[in-house]
N, C-alpha and C positions, 0 to 999 in steps of 0.2 A: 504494500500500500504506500501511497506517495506522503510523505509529509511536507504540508506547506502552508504556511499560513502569510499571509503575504502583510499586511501590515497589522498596527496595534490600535488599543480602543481609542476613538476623539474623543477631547473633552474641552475646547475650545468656549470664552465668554458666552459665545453667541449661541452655541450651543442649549446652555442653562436657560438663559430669556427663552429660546424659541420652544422648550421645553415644560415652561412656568417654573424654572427654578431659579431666585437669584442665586448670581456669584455670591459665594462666603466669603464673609468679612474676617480679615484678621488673620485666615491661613490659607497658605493653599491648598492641603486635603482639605476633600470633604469627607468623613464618615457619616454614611447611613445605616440603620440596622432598620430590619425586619422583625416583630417581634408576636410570640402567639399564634402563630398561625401552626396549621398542621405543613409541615415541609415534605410535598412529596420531587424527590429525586428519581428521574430512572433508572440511575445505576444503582441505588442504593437495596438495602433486601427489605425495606417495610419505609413506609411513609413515618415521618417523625411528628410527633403531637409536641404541641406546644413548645415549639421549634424557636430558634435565631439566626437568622445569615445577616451577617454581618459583610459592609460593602466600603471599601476605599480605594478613591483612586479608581474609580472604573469598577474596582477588580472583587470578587470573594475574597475574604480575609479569615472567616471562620463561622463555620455552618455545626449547630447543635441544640442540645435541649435548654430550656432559659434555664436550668440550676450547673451545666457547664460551660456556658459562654459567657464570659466576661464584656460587656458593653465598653467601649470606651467613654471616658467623660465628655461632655459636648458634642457628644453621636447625635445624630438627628435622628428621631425615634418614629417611622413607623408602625403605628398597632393594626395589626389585622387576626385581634384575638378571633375567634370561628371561621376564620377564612382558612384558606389551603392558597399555596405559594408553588408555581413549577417554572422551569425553565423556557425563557423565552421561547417562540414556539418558531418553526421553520416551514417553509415551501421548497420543497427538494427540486421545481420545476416551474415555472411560473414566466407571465412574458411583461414586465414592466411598461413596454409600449405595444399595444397590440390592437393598434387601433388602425387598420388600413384602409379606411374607407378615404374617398379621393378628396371629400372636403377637408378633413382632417390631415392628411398627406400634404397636400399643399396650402392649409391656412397657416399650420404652426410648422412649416420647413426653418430649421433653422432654432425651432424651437422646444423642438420632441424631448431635451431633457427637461423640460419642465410640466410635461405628461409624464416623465418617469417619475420626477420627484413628489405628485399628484396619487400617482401609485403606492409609491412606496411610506407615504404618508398613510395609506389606505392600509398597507396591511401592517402597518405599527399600532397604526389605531386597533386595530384588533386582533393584538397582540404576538405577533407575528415580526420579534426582533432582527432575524437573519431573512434572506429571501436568496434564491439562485435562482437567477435571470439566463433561461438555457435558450432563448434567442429574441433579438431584439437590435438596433441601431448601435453600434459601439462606439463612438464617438460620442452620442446622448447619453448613451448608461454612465458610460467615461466620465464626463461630465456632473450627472446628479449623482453619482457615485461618490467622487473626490468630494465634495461639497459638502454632503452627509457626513463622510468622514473628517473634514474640516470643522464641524461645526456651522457651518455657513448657513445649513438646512434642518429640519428634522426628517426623519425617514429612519425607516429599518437598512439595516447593514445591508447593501450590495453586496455580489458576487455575481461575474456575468462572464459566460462563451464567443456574446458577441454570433457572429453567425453559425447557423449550425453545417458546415463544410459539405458540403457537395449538394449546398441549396443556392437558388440565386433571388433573389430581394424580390420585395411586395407584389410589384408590378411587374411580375413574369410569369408563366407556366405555370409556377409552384408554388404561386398564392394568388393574387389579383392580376391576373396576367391579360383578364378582359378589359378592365379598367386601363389596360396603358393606350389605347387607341381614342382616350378623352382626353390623353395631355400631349405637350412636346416630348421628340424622343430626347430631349434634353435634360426635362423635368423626369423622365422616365428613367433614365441612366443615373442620375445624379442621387435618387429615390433609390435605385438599389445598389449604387457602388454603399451605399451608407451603412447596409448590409452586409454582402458581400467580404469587399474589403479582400481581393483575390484569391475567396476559397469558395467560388461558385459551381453551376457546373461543369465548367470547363476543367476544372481538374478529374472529373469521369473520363477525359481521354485521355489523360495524362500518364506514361509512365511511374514506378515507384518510384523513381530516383525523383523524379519530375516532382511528381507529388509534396516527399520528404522534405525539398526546397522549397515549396508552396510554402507549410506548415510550419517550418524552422522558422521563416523569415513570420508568420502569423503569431507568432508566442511571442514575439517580441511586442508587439502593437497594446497590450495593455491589458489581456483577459485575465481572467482569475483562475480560467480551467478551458479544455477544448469539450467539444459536440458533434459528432459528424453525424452523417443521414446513412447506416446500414443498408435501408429500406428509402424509397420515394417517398415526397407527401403527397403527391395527387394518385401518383399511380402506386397504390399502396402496396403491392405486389410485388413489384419490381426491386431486385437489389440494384443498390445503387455503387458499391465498390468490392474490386474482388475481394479475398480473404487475403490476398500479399500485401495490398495496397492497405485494408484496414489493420493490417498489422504497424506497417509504417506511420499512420498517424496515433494509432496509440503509442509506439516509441517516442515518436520526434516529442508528444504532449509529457509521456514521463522522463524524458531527456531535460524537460524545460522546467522537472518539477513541479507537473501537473496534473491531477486526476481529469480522465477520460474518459465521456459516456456517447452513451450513441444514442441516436432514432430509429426504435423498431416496429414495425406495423405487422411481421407474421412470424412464423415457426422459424422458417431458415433463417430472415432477417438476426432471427435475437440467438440462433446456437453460432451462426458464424460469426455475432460480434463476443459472444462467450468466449468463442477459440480464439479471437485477437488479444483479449487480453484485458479489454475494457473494464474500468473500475463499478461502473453505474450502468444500468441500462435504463433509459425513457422510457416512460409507458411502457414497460416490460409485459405488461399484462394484455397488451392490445395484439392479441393474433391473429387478425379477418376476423370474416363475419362469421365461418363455418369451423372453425381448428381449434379444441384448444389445445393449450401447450402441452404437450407427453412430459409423463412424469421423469422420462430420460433426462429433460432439458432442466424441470426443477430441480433436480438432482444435481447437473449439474452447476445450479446454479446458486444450491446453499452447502454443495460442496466444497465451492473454490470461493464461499462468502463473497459472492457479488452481489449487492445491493442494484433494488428494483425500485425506480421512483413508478408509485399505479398510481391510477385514477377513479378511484373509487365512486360511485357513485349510489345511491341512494335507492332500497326498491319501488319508491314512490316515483321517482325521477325516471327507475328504467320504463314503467308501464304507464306515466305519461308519455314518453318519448313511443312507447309500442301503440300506444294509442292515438295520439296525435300527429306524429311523424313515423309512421311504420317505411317509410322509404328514405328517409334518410340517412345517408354513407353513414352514418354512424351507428344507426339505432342497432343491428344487428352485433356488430363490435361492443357495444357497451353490454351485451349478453353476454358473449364470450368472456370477453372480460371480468365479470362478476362474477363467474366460473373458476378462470383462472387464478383470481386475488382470495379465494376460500381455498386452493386446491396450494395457494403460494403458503397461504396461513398456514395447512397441514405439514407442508413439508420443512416449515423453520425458514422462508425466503424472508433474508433482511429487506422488511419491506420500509420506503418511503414517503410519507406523505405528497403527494403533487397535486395541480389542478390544471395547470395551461393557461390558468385565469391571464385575464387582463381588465383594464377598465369596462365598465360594461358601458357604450354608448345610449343614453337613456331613450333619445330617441331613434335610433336604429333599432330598439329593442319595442319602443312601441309599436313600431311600423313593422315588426318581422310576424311573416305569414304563419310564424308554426310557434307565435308566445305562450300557447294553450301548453306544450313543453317547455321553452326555454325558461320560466318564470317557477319551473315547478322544482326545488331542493338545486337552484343553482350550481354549481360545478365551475364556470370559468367568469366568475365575478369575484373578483378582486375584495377582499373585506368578508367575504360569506360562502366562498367556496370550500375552504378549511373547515370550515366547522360543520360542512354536510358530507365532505371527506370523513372526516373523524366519524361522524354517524354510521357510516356506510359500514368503516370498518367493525363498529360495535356491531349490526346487523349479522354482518358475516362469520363473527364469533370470536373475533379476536383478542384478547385478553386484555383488559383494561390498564395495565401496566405498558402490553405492547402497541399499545393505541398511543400511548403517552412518548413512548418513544419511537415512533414510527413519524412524530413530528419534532422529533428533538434527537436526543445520542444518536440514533440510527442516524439520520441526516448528518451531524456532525462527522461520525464514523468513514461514513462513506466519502464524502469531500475534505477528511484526513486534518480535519480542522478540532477532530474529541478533546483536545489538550488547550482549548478556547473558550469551546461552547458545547452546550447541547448538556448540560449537567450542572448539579448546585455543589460544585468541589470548593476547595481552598484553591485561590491562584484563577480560578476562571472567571473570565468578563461576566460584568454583574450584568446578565439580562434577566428578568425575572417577571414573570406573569402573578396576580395576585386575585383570587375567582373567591366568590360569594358560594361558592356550590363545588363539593369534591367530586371532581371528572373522572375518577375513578367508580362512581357508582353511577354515573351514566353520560356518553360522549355529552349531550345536550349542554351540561353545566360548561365547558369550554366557554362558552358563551355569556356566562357570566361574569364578565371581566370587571375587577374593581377598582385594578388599576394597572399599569404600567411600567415598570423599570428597565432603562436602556443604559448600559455603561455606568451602572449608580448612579441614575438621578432618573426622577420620576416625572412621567412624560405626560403634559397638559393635554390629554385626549381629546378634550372639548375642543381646541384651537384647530386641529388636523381632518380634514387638509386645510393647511394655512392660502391656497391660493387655487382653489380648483379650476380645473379647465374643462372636461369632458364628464365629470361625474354630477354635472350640476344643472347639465345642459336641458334646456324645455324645447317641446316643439312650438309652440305659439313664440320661442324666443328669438 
């Protein structure tokens, strides 16, 4: 497994204000404790009652019962006696900007990191401190990424692939490719080099060596981790690189000190990105409309502990999508698929909380012909897709500790970041979730969020998003 954490927690003035916390007077730590509360950890063997994590400097300093944790004097005390306290929660898959429609594309060019930072304000608000942006504009994540990390912004932690490699941008074949014959080819190139960034599909004729050179000179440009396309997006059947080739981009990505996952849409897709070597697979769980996965391939794939970001979704949600959209490319996949994620649970597959979410445009969504589904247990809304993830998997019978960590350690694990996040240790970035309702006795309470902790210091939920753009939008507007 790759170890790589690429920078450390911010804690910049601007930060604290945009947060609702003033700067402290007088010193520069701040200690915060947490106090009373039940502390459920994933790593740990039992939730702790009447618990204390104690936070400085960003960071955990000392997690235990109030009669052996020592408070500092001047600590800032919050109480959350009957509450339950867990680790900031994660999206193992998720698209920061995912909003392709042609007004959006060309209103805010120029602009798109400030739709990410919109985002990523959206799933802080609800509770969701880390995020992994597995495709989106790299230059804009770039952007709201540093920013967040500066202090500049509020938003949950970035992490981003930037393109996913052997796709070509918005405005082509492999997403809105109809749409580029309403604008310039200018505006139409420019829209997906933004993407791209020379790992389109043209590297599909590429030789390996060719390839390796693609990739080498891509880990340089600023991602956090690589992503390639196993499988097509439109033509979900089709592989899209041999097994030599997909060997070489998972090298050059762990050459560069990188975990690397791929996009798989069937059976072969996801056993030949296995035998490359890949750290994650995407929607691992997605294998056509008719296949699921043989238990050969689960096997091999909580044999060699490779993490599976699914997509879980909800039995209300699949039998409105059977009901109201029975023709839609997905409805039959998302069968499969909830086949697969019970069939993942029995066999021990580290699984990943994902959604694919992104902003939902409110009016696109008014005006969409099949909302008698899309509005039913959400799945790619940004702010509410995690928490009918998290359902789905209680549905399916997954153990309410591995529910817990299948949006926390498991995430961290897999992106080689456990020694950061994803757990309530000594030494780890204070991110910390604080619920009115223990989500251990049913996913639902997720949702009861009471408050906030990002990098030790407590996040003015009410404020977020501080500048909305697309989530706020009316049609009469």
């Amino acid at each position: 497994m790759i170890s790589k954490f690429r920078r450390g927690s911010p804690g910049a003035a601007l930060a604290m204000v945009l947060s609702g916390m003033a700067a402290p007077t007088g010193s520069v730590a701040q200690t915060v404790a947490v106090t009373g509360a039940t502390v459920i950890d994933p790593l740990a063997d039992a939730p702790l009652a009447n618990g204390v994590v104690v936070m400085q400097n960003g960071r955990i300093t000392a997690v235990g019962s109030a009669d052996a944790v020592d408070v500092p004097a001047g600590t800032e005390i919050i109480d959350a006696r009957g509450k339950y306290v867990i680790p900031g929660l994660m999206d193992a898959n998720l698209h920061l900007y995912l909003n392709l429609d042609l007004e959006t594309l060309i209103k805010y060019e120029g602009r798109y990191h400030e739709i990410v930072l919109e985002a990523a304000q959206l799933t802080l608000k609800t509770g969701q401190t880390t995020v992994f942006d597995t495709w989106g504009p790299l230059g804009a994540l770039a952007r709201a990424r540093d920013m967040i990390d500066a202090g500049e912004a509020p938003g949950s932690r970035i992490y981003f692939a930037g393109n996913i490699i052997g796709f070509d941008g918005p405005l082509s074949r492999d997403f809105r490719g109809e749409a580029a014959a309403h604008v310039s080819d200018a505006f139409a190139g420019r829209t997906n080099e933004a993407w791209e960034n020379g790992t389109g599909r043209d590297l599909m004729w590429m030789t390996p060596d060719s390839v390796r050179a693609a990739i080498r000179a891509y880990t340089g440009t600023g991602v956090d981790f690589l992503k390639y396309g196993s499988s097509s997006h439109v033509e979900m059947y089709f592989i899209s690189f041999s097994e030599r080739v997909q060997r070489v981009i998972v090298e050059e990505g762990h050459r560069a000190g990188m975990t690397v996952q791929t996009h798989t849409t069937s059976v072969e897709s996801l056993d030949m990105a296995i035998e490359a070597g890949v750290d994650i697979i995407t929607h691992g769980d997605i294998s056509g409309p008719v296949v699921p996965i043989p238990m050969e391939t689960m096997r091999k794939l909580a044999d060699r502990d490779i993490a599976v970001s699914v997509l879980p979704i909800t039995r209300r949600r699949l039998e409105a999508l059977q009901e109201h959209n029975p023709d839609g490319t997905l409805t039959p996949y998302m069968a499969i698929g909830r086949e697969n994620q019970a069939r993942m649970i029995e066999a021990g597959v580290s699984m990943l909380l994902s959604t694919d979410a992104g902003i939902k445009h409110p009016v696109l969504l008014a005006e969409s012909a099949t909302i008698a589904s899309d509005t039913v247990d959400q799945r790619t809304k940004l702010g509410e897709g995690h928490f009918n993830a998290l359902a789905a998997l209680e549905e399916l019978g997954m153990a309410p500790m591995e529910i817990l960590r299948s949006a926390t350690s498991n995430v961290a694990r897999a992106y080689a970041m456990e020694d950061e996040i994803g757990s309530l240790r000594p030494g780890m970035i204070a991110d910390l979730v604080i619920l009115d309702a223990n989500p251990l006795e049913a996913a639902r309470h997720y949702r009861s969020i009471h408050a906030v902790i990002k990098d030790g210091r407590r996040v003015n939920l009410d404020a977020l998003p501080v500048a909305p753009i697309i989530s706020v939008l009316k049609r009469d507007g």
